[in-house]
C-alpha atoms as one frame of an Amber mdcrd trajectory, in Angstrom:
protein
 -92.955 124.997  88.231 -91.085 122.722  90.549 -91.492 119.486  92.453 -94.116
 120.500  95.623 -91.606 121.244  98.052 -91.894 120.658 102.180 -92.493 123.986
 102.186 -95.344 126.364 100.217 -95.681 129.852  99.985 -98.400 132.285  98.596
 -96.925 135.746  96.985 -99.376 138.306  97.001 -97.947 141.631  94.652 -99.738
 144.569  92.707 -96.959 145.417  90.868 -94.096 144.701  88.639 -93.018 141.777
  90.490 -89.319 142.023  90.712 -88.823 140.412  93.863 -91.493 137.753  92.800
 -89.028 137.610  90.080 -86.183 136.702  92.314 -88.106 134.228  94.039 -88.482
 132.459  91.425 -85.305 131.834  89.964 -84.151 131.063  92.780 -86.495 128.195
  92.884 -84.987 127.404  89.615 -81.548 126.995  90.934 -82.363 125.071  93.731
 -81.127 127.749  96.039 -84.476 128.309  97.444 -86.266 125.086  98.423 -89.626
 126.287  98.519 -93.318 125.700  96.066 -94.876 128.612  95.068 -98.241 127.675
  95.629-100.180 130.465  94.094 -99.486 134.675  93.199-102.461 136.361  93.940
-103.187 140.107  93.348-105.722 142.965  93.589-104.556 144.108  90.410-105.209
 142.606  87.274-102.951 144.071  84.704 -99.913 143.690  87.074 -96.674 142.683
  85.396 -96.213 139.988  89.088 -99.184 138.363  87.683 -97.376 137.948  84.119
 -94.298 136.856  85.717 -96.307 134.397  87.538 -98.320 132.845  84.141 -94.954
 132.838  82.476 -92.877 130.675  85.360 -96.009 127.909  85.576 -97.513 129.326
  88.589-101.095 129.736  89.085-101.698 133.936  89.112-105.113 134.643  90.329
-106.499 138.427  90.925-108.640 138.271  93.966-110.197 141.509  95.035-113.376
 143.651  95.972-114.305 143.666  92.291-114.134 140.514  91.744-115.488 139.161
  94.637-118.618 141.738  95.407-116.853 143.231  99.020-113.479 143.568 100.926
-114.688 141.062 103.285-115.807 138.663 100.544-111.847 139.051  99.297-110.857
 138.568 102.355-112.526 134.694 102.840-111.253 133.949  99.464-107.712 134.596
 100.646-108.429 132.483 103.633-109.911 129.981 101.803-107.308 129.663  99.493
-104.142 129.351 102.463-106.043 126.646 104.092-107.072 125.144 100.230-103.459
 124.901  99.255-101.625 124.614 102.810 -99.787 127.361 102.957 -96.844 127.666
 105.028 -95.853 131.328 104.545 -97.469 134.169 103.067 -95.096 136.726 101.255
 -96.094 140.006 100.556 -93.645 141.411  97.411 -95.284 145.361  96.655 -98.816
 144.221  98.283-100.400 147.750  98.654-103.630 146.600 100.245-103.630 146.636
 103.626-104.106 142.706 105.067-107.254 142.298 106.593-108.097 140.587 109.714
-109.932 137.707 108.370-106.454 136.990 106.708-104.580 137.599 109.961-106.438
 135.037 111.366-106.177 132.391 109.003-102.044 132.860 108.861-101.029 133.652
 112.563 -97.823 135.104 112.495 -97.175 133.882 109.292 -97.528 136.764 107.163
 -94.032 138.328 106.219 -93.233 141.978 104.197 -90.564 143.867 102.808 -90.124
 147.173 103.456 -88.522 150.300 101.194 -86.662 151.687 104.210 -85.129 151.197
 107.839 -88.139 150.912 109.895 -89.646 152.373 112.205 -88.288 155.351 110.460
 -90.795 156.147 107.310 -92.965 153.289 108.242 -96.778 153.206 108.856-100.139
 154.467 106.463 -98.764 156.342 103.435 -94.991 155.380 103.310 -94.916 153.334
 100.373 -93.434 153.035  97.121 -91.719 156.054  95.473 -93.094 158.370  98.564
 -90.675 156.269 101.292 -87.575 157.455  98.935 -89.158 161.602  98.675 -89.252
 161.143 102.445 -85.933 159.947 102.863 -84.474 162.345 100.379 -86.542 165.211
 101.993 -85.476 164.796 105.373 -81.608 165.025 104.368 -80.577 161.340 105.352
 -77.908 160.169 104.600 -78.343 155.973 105.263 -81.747 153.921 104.230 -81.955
 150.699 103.149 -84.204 147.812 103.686 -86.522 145.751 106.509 -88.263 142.609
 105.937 -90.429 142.211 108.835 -93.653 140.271 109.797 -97.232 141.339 109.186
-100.070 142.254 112.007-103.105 144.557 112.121-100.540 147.721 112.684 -98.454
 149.048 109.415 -94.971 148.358 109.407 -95.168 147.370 113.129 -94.349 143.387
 112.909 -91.456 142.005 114.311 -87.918 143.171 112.088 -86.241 140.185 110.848
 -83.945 141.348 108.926 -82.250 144.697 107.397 -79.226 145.942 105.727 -78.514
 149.794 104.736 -76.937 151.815 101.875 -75.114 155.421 102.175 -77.325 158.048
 100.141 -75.234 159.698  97.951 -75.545 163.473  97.266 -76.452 163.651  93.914
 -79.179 160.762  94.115 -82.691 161.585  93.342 -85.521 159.268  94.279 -85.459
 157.314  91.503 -81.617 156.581  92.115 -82.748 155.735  95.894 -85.133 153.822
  94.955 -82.844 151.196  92.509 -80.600 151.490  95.523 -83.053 149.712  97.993
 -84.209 147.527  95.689 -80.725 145.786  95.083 -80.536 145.066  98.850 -84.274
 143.634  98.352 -83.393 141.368  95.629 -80.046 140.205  97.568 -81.919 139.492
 100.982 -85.558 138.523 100.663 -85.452 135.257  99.485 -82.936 134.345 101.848
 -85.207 135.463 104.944 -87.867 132.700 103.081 -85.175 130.359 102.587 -84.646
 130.776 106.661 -88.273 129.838 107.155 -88.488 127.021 104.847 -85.218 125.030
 106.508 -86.529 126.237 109.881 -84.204 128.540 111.220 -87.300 131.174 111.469
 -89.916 129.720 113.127 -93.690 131.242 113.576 -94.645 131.024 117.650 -98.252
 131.373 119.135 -97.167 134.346 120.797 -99.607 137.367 120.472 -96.889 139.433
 121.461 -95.785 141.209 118.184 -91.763 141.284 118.847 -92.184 137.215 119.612
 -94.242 136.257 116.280 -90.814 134.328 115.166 -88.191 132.679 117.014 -84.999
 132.962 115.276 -82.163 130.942 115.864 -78.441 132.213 115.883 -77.525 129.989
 112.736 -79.955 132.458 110.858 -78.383 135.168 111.796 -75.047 133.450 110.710
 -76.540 132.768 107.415 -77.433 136.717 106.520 -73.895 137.685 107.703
C-alpha cells in the first residue's frame, strides 16, 4: 500500500473496520507515517478484512478454527509480530480477548480503543452496542472515548488518551454510539502517529500505569 515505513503496525478487527478505515487513509495522505504490515481477524466475513484486501494490505483470519486451538492462534499471532517486525499492535473492534502468549511476544506494545470513559463501563462484557445501553441506562450525561494500552486485565492498561461528548436527551444508543465513534475516528490515528514519531514510547516497566512514557509534546499535539 505504501513505501515500508520506519514504523509497522498489525490491526487486528472483527468488524466493520471503520477505524481501520481511517488508518488507512491517513496513510494515504501522508499524515500518518506508518506500514500496515498485516490486518488479521478471528472473523472471516468481516467487512475490516475487505477494507484491508481492497487498500493492498495483506488480511489474514487467524483463529481457533483455523488453527485447531486458542493456543495454536495464539503462536500464529506471535509468530507473525516477530515474522513481520512489528512495532505496534492496534486493536480496532478486536472482541477476543488477547492472550498471554501474545502479551508476551508484544510487551507493552499492544494498544485499544475504547467505546467509553474508562474505568467507567470498562472490563468483561462492556463492549460494542452494550457500553452505549449502559451509559444510556445509568442516566449520564458525558461519555466519550479512551484509547489505552493492552495487558492480561480488560480495559485496565494505561489511558493514553480521551476526549468526551455531552449526551443529549433525546439520543438513543444508536445516536450514542455514532457519537463516540466520531471522537474515535478524529483521535486514534493520531495516538499511532505519537508512537510512530516517538513521542509515546513502550518502557520495560511491568507496572501497568508505566507501559508508555509520554512526553509533553504529545500531549501538545492532541490539544
Amino acid at each position: 500500500m505504501t513505501p515500508k515505513a520506519a514504523f509497522t503496525v498489525a490491526v487486528f478487527a472483527s468488524g466493520g473496520g471503520s477505524n481501520l478505515q481511517i488508518l488507512i487513509d491517513r496513510i494515504r495522505t501522508g499524515a500518518l507515517p506508518v506500514r500496515i504490515a498485516f490486518v488479521l481477524s478471528n472473523n472471516s466475513r468481516c467487512k475490516a478484512l475487505e477494507r484491508a484486501a481492497s487498500a493492498g494490505v495483506t488480511a489474514l483470519h487467524v483463529s481457533a478454527k483455523t488453527e485447531g486451538s486458542e493456543a495454536a492462534a495464539a503462536d500464529k499471532m506471535a509468530g507473525l509480530m516477530r515474522e513481520h517486525a512489528v512495532d505496534l499492535l492496534v486493536l480496532a473492534g478486536y472482541m477476543k480477548k488477547i492472550s498471554p502468549t501474545l502479551l508476551a511476544a508484544m510487551p507493552n506494545r499492544i494498544v485499544n480503543i475504547h467505546p467509553a470513559l474508562l474505568p467507567s463501563f470498562g472490563g468483561d462484557g462492556y463492549y460494542g452496542h452494550r457500553v452505549h445501553e449502559a451509559v444510556l441506562a445509568r442516566g449520564c450525561q458525558i461519555t466519550g472515548m479512551t484509547v489505552h494500552m493492552v495487558n492480561e486485565e480488560y480495559d485496565a492498561g494505561q489511558i493514553l488518551f480521551q476526549d468526551s461528548v455531552r449526551v443529549m436527551p433525546e439520543w438513543d444508543a444508536d445516536d450514542v454510539a455514532s457519537a463516540v465513534l466520531a471522537l474515535e475516528h478524529a483521535h486514534y490515528w493520531r495516538v499511532i502517529r505519537g508512537f510512530a514519531e516517538g513521542r509515546l514510547k513502550p518502557s520495560p516497566s511491568g507496572i501497568p500505569g508505566r507501559a508508555v512514557s509520554v512526553s509533553p509534546d504529545f500531549l501538545k499535539s492532541m490539544a
